[in-house]
TORROTI-927035 format. One record per residue (C-alpha): residue in three letters; x, y, z. Coordinates in Angstrom, 2 decimals. Example, Ala and Ser with C-alpha at 12.3 -4.5 7.8 and 13.67 -1.06 7.14 Angstrom:
2
R residuo       X       Y       Z
R     ALA   12.30   -4.50    7.80
R     SER   13.67   -1.06    7.14
This chain:
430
R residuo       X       Y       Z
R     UNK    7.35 -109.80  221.51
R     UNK    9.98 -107.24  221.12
R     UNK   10.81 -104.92  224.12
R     UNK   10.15 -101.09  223.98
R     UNK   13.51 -100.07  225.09
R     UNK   14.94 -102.11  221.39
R     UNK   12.47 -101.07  219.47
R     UNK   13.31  -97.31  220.84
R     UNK   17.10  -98.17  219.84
R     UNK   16.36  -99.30  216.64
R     UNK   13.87  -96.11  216.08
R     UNK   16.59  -93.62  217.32
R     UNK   19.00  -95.37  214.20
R     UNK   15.98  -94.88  211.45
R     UNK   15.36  -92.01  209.41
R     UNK   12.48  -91.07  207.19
R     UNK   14.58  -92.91  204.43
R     UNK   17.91  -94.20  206.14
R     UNK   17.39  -98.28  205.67
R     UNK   17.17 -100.96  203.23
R     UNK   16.72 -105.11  204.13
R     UNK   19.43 -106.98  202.99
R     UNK   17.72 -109.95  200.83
R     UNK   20.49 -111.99  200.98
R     UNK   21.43 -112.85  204.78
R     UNK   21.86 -116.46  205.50
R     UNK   18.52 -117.56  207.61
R     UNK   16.99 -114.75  206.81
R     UNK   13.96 -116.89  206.26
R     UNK   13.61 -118.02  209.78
R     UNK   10.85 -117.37  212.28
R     UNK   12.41 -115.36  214.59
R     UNK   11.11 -113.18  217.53
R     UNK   11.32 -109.40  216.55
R     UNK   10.49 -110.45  213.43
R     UNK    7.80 -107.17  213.15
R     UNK   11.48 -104.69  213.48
R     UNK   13.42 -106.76  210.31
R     UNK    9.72 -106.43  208.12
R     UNK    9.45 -102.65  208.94
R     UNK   13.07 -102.49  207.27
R     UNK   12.32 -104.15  204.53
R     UNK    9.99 -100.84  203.51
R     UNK   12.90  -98.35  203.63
R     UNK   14.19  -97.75  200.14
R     UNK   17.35  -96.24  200.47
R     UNK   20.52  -96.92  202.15
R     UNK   22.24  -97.83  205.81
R     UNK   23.66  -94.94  207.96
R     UNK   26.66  -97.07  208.71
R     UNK   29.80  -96.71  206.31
R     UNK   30.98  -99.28  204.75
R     UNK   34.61  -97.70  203.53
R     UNK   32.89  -98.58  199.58
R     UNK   34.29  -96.34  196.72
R     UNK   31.87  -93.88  195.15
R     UNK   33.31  -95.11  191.88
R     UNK   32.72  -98.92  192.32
R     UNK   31.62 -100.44  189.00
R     UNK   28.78 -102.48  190.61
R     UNK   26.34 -103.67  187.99
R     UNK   22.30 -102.51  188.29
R     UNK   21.52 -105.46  187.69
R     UNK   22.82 -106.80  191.01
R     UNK   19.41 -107.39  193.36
R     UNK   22.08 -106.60  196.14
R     UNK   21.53 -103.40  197.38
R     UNK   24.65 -101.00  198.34
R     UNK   25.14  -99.50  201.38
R     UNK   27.09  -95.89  201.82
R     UNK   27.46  -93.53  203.98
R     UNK   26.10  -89.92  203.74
R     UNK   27.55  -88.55  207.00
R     UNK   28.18  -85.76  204.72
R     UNK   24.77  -84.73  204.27
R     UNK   24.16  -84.48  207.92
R     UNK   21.16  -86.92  207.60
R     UNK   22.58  -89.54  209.82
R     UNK   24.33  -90.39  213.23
R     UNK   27.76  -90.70  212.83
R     UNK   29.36  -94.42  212.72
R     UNK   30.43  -94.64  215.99
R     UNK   27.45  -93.12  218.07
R     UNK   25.73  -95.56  216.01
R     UNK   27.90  -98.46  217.39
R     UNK   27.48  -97.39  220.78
R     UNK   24.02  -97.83  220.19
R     UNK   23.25 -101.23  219.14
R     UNK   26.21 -102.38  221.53
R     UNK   23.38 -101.91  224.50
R     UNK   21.41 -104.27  222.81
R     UNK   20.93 -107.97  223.40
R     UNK   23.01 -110.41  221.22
R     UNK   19.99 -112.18  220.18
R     UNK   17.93 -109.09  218.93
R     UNK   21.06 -108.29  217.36
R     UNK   21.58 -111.24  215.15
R     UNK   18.02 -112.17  214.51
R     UNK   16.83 -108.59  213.54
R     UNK   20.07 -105.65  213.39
R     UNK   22.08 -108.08  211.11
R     UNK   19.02 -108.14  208.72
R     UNK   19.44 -104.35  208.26
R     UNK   22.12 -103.94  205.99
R     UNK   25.79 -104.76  204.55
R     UNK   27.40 -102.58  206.84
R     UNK   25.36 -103.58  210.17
R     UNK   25.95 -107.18  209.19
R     UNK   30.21 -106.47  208.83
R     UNK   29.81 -104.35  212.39
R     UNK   28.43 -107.47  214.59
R     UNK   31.12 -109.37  213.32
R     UNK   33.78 -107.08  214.23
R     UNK   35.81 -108.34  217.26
R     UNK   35.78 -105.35  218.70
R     UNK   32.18 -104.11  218.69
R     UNK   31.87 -108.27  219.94
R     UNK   33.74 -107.54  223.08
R     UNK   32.23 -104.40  223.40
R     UNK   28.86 -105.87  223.49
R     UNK   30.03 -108.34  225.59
R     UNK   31.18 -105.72  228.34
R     UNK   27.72 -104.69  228.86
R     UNK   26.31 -105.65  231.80
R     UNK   22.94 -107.40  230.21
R     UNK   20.53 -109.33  231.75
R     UNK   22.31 -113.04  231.78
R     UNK   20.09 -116.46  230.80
R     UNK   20.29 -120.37  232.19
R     UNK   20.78 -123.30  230.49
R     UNK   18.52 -125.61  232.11
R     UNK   19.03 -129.40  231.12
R     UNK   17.66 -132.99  231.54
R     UNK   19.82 -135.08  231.63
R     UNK   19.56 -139.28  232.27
R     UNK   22.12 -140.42  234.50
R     UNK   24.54 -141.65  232.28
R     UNK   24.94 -138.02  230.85
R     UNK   22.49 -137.93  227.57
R     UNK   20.95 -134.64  227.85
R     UNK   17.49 -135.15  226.83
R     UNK   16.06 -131.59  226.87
R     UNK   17.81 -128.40  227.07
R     UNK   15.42 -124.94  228.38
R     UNK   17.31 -121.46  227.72
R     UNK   15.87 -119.11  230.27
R     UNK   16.47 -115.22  230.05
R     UNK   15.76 -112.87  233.06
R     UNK   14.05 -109.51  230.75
R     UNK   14.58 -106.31  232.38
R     UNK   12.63 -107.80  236.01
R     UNK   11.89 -111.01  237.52
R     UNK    8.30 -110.95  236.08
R     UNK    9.41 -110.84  232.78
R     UNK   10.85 -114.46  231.78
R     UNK   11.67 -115.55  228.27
R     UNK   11.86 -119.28  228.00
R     UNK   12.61 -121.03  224.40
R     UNK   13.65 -124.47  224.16
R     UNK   17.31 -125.71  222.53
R     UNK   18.00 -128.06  220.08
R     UNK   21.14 -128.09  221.54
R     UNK   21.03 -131.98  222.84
R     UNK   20.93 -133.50  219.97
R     UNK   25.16 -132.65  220.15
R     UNK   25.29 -133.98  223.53
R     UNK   25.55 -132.04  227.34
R     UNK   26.40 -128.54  227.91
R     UNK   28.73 -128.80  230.72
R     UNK   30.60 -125.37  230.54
R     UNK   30.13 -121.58  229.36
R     UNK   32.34 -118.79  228.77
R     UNK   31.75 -115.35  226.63
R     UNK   28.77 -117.11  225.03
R     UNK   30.06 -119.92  223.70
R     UNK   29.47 -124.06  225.29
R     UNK   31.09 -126.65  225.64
R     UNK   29.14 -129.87  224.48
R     UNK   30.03 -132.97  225.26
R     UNK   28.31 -137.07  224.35
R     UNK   29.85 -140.16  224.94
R     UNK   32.62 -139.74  222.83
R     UNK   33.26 -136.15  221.04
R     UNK   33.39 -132.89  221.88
R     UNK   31.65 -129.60  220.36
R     UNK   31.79 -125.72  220.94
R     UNK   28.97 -123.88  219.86
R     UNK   27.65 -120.50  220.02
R     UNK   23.75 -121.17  220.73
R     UNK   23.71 -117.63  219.58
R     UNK   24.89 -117.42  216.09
R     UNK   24.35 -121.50  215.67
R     UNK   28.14 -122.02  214.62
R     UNK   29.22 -125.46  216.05
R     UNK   32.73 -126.58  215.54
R     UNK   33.51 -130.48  216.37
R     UNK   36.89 -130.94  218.53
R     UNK   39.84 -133.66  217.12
R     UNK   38.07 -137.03  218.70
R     UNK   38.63 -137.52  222.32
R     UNK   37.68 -141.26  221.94
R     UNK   41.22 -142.72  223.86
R     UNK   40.41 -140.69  227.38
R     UNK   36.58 -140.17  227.41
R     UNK   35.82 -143.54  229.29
R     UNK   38.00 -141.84  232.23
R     UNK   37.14 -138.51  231.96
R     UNK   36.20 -136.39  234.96
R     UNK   36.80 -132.86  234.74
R     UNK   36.17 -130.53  231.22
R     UNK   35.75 -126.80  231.16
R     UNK   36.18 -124.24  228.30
R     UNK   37.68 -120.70  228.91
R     UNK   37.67 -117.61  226.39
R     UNK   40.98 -115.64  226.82
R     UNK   40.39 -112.35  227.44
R     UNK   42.84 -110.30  226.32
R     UNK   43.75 -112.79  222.83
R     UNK   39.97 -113.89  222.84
R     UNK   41.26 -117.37  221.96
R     UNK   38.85 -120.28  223.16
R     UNK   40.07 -122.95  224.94
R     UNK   39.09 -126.00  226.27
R     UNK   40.87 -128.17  229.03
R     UNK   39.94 -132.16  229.69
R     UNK   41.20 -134.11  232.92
R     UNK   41.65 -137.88  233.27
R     UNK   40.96 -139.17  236.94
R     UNK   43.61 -141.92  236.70
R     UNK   46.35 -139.33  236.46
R     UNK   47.06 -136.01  236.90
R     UNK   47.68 -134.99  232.73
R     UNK   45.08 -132.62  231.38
R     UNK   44.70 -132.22  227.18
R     UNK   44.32 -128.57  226.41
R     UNK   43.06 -127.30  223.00
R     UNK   42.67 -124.27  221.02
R     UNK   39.60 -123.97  219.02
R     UNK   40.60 -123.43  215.38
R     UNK   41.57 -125.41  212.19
R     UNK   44.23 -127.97  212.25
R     UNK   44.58 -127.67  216.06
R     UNK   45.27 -130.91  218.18
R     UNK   45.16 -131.75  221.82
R     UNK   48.13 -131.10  223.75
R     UNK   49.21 -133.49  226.73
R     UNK   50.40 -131.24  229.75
R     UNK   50.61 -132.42  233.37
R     UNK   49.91 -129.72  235.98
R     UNK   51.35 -129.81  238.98
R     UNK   48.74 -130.73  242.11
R     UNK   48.42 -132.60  245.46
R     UNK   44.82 -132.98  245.06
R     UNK   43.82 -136.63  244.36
R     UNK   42.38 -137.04  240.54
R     UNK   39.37 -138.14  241.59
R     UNK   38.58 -135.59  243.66
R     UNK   37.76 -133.26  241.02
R     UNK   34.22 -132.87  240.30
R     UNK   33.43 -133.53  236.80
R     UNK   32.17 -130.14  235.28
R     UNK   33.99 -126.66  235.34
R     UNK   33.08 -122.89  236.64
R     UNK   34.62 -120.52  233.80
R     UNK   35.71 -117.12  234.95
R     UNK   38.27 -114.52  233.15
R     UNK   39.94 -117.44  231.21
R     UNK   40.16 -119.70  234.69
R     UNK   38.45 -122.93  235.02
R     UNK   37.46 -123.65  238.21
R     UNK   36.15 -127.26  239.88
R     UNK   35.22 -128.07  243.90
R     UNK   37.29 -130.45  245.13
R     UNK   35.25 -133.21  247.17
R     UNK   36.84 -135.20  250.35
R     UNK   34.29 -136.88  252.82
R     UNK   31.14 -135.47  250.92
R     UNK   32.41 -131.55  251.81
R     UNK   34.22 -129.33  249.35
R     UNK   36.73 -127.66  251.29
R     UNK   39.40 -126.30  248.82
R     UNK   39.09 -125.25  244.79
R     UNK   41.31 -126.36  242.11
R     UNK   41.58 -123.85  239.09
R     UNK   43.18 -124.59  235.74
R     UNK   44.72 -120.90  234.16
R     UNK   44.20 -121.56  230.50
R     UNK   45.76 -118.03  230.22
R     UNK   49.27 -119.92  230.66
R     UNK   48.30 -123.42  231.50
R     UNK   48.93 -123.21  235.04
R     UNK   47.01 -125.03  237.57
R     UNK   46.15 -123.55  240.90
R     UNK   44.59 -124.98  244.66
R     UNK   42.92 -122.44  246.74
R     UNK   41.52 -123.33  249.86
R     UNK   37.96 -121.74  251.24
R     UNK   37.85 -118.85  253.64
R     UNK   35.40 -120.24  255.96
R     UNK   33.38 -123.74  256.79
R     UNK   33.21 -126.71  254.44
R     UNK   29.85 -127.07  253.33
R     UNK   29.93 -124.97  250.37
R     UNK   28.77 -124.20  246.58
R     UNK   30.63 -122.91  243.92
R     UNK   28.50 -120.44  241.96
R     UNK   30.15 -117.84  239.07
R     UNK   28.93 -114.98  236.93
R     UNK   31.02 -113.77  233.74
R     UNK   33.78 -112.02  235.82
R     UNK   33.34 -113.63  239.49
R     UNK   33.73 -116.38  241.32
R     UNK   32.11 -116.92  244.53
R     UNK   31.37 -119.54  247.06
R     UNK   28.02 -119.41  249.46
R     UNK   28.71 -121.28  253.16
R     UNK   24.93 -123.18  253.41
R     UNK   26.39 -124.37  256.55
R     UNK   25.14 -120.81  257.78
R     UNK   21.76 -122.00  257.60
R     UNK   21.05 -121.95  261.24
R     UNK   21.64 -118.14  261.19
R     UNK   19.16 -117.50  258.97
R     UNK   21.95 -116.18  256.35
R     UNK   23.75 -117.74  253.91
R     UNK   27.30 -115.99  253.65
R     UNK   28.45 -115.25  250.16
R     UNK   32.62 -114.72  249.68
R     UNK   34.19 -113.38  246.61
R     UNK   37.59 -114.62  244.97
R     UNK   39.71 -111.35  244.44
R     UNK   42.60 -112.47  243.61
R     UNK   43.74 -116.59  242.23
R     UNK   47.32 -116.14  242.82
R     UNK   47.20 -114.76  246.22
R     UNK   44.00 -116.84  247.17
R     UNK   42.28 -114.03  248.65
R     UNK   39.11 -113.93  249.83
R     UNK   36.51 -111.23  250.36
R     UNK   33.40 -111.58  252.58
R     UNK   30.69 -109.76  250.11
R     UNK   27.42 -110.69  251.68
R     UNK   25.36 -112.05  253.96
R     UNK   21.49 -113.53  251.94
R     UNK   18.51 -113.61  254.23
R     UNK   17.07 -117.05  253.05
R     UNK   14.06 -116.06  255.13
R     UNK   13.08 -113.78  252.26
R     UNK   13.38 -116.66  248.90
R     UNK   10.13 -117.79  250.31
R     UNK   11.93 -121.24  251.20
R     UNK   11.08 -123.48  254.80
R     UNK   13.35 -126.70  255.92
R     UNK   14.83 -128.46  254.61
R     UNK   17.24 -125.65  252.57
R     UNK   17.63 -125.74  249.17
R     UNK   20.96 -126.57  247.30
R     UNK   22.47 -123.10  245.49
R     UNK   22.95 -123.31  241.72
R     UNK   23.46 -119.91  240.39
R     UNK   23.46 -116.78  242.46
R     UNK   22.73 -113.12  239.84
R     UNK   24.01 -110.51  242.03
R     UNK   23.24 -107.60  240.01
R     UNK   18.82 -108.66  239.62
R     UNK   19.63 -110.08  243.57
R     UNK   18.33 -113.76  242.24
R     UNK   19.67 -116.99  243.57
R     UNK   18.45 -119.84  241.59
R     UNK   18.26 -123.32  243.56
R     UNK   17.62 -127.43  243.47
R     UNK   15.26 -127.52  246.00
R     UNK   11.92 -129.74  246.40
R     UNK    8.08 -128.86  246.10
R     UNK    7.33 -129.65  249.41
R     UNK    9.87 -126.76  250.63
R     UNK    7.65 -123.84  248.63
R     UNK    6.23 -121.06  250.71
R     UNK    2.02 -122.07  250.35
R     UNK    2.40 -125.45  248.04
R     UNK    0.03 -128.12  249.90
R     UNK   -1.14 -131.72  248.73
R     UNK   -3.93 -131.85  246.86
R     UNK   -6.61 -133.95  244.79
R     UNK   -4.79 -134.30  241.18
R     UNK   -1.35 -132.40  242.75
R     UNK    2.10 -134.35  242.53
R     UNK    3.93 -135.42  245.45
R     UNK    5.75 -132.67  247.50
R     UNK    9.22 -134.61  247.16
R     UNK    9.06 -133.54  243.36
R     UNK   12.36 -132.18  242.31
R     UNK   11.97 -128.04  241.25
R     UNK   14.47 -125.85  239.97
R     UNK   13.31 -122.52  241.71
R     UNK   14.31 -118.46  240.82
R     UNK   14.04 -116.88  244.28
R     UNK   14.36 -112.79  243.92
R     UNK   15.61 -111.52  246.95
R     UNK   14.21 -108.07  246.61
R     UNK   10.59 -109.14  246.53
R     UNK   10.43 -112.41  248.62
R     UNK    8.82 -114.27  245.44
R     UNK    9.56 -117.22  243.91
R     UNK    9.67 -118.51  240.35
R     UNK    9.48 -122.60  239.01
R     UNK   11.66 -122.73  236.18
R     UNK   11.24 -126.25  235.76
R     UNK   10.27 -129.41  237.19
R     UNK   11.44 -132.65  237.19
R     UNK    9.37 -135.66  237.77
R     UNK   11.62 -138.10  236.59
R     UNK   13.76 -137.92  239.52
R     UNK   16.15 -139.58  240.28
R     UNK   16.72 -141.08  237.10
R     UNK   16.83 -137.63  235.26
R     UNK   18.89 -134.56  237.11
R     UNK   18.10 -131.17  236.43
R     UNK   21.76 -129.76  235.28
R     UNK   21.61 -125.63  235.59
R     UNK   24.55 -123.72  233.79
R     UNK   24.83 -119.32  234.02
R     UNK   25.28 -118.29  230.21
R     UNK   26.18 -115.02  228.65
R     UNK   24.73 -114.53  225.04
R     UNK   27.12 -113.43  222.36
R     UNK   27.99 -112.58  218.98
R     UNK   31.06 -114.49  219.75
R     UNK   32.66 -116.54  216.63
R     UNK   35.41 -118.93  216.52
């Protein structure tokens, strides 16, 4: 079901006779949510708001089923171009290609604009979770895309068909990194474009650290892949005829250290770097000029990496005593600074002992997401016909309320993990 607050957008864009379906779109045939907003086009008769820069003159023949779109700012009819922009730039990438991209010619050229992209990007909209099965040799055998709506009541869950490619194992700008046994994909899950990497066969036996990075400021897409019996990474740029490129980065930190699956943040790929069971120290690959980086953590060793789309942050569980977990924020890579942001009441995620591990923490909607057991739930008791309290649960715990949320469960453990991965939906394209 579509929300108000898009169908009010798309209202606000519609005259009495402003829109016309485009027939043509690729997938237009699919069953797509929203579906009720691309059917109510499909009665407008005349044309799109949105300019397409089309001469009046063309020689277009009538008996093209293709409809033209032009613009008749002139008349006074319709919003200008760019207010119009503005507009469906607050909307959510998905509604956007599944229903605005139906519209018209024009609307269809607009999403694919790079800079209406990155300026739907900017906004802050509510983020999703990729939440995966996967065996423990790495096969991914169900993949759950989970969108926060507007409040933590309202949760959209669709399944992806994205494991049939492999293992999502890193996000940036909207686009994944997928990775099997022996290839590599990037995919928007978004716009369903999927583009296969040069085989990575020769070093995928070894292989213990991948993470892909969108550049901001070029919006080039690159992924970075780390051997553990050496310290040379292969770097890529997504695009035709590109090949990996063997570069050796500079660290102290043993190889093996690096845990397998990177945090992307502003074009930096960051991995916790494990000695005696404790992360004490971050190693982050720049992909902005190849650099690589160690930053050691401001306080305590036992702690969790967690990210949004422009922030990295690390939570100290060893806190737990106090009641608080304390949440720092990386200002600045180069000069390894450190702010002290936050300290979460774990009393209030309706949690008890033992505490859960942190997987993703949503500042903004105040939601920490965490690997946790049944048995640690706020009111869950055994029961005739209930599973075993030691079941493994991921668990959305909203911080404003005290209430708690099972996003999935996992009675397969420990042969099947629960993998959890903060996503951004896009338009992006590649």
């Amino acid at each position: 079901m579509v929300s108000g607050n898009y169908l009010f957008c798309m209202l606000c864009l519609m005259d009495s006779d402003d829109l016309s379906y485009r027939q043509d779109m690729d997938d237009s045939s699919a069953d797509v949510p929203g579906s009720t907003v691309a059917n109510m086009m499909t009665k407008r008769q005349s044309t799109c708001p949105v300019s397409t820069n089309a001469s009046s003159s063309s020689s277009s023949s009538p008996s093209k089923s293709k409809r033209k779109c032009t613009s008749k700012d002139e008349e006074g009819g319709f919003l200008p171009n760019d207010v119009i922009s503005i507009i469906l730039s607050h909307l959510p990438a998905s509604f956007l290609y599944e229903n605005c991209r139906l519209a018209c010619r024009a609307w269809a050229k607009l999403l694919r604009c790079p800079n209406f992209v990155n300026s739907q990007l900017s906004r802050t909209l509510p983020p999703c979770l990729f939440i995966q099965k996967v065996q423990a040799k790495g096969k991914a055998l169900k993949t759950k895309c989970v969108g926060i709506i507007e409040d933590w009541s309202n949760i959209q869950v669709r399944d992806m068909n994205l494991q049939s490619l492999g293992c999502i194992v890193s996000s940036s700008d909207g686009v994944v990194l997928i990775r099997n046994d022996f290839q590599c994909f990037i995919a928007n899950p978004i716009t369903r474009q999927v583009l296969k990497l040069p085989d990575t066969k020769h070093f995928s036996p070894s292989l213990c650290f991948n993470g892909i990075a969108r550049i901001p400021n070029t919006g080039e897409l690159k992924v970075v892949l780390h051997r553990k019996i050496s310290n040379h990474f292969f770097i890529i740029t997504a695009g035709d005829g590109k090949k990996w490129r063997r570069y050796k980065i500079s660290t102290v930190i043993k190889p093996s250290r690096i845990r397998n699956h990177g945090t992307s943040v502003g074009g930096v790929v960051y991995s916790s770097v494990i000695d005696g069971g404790h992360c004490h120290c971050i190693f982050a690959v720049d992909l902005r000029d190849e650099s690589g980086h160690q930053v050691m953590l401001p306080d305590g060793k036992h702690q969790t990496i967690l990210s949004n789309r422009d922030s990295l942050y690390v939570i100290d569980v060893a806190m737990r005593n106090t009641g608080f977990w304390r949440v720092w924020l990386l200002k600045d890579l180069h000069r390894r600074e450190w702010v002290r942001i936050q300290d979460l009441d774990i009393s209030a995620m309706g949690l008890l002992e033992p505490l859960p591990k942190p997987l993703v923490w949503l500042e903004s909607e105040q939601v920490m997401v965490v690997d946790t057991s049944r048995g640690c739930l706020k009111g869950w008791r055994d029961g005739p016909g209930r599973r075993s309290c030691s079941q493994k649960v991921v668990v959305g715990c909203c911080l404003r309320s005290g209430n708690y949320k099972i996003l999935e469960e996992n009675s397969d453990w420990p042969d099947v993990q629960l993998k959890v991965l903060w996503h951004t939906n896009s338009l992006v394209r590649f």
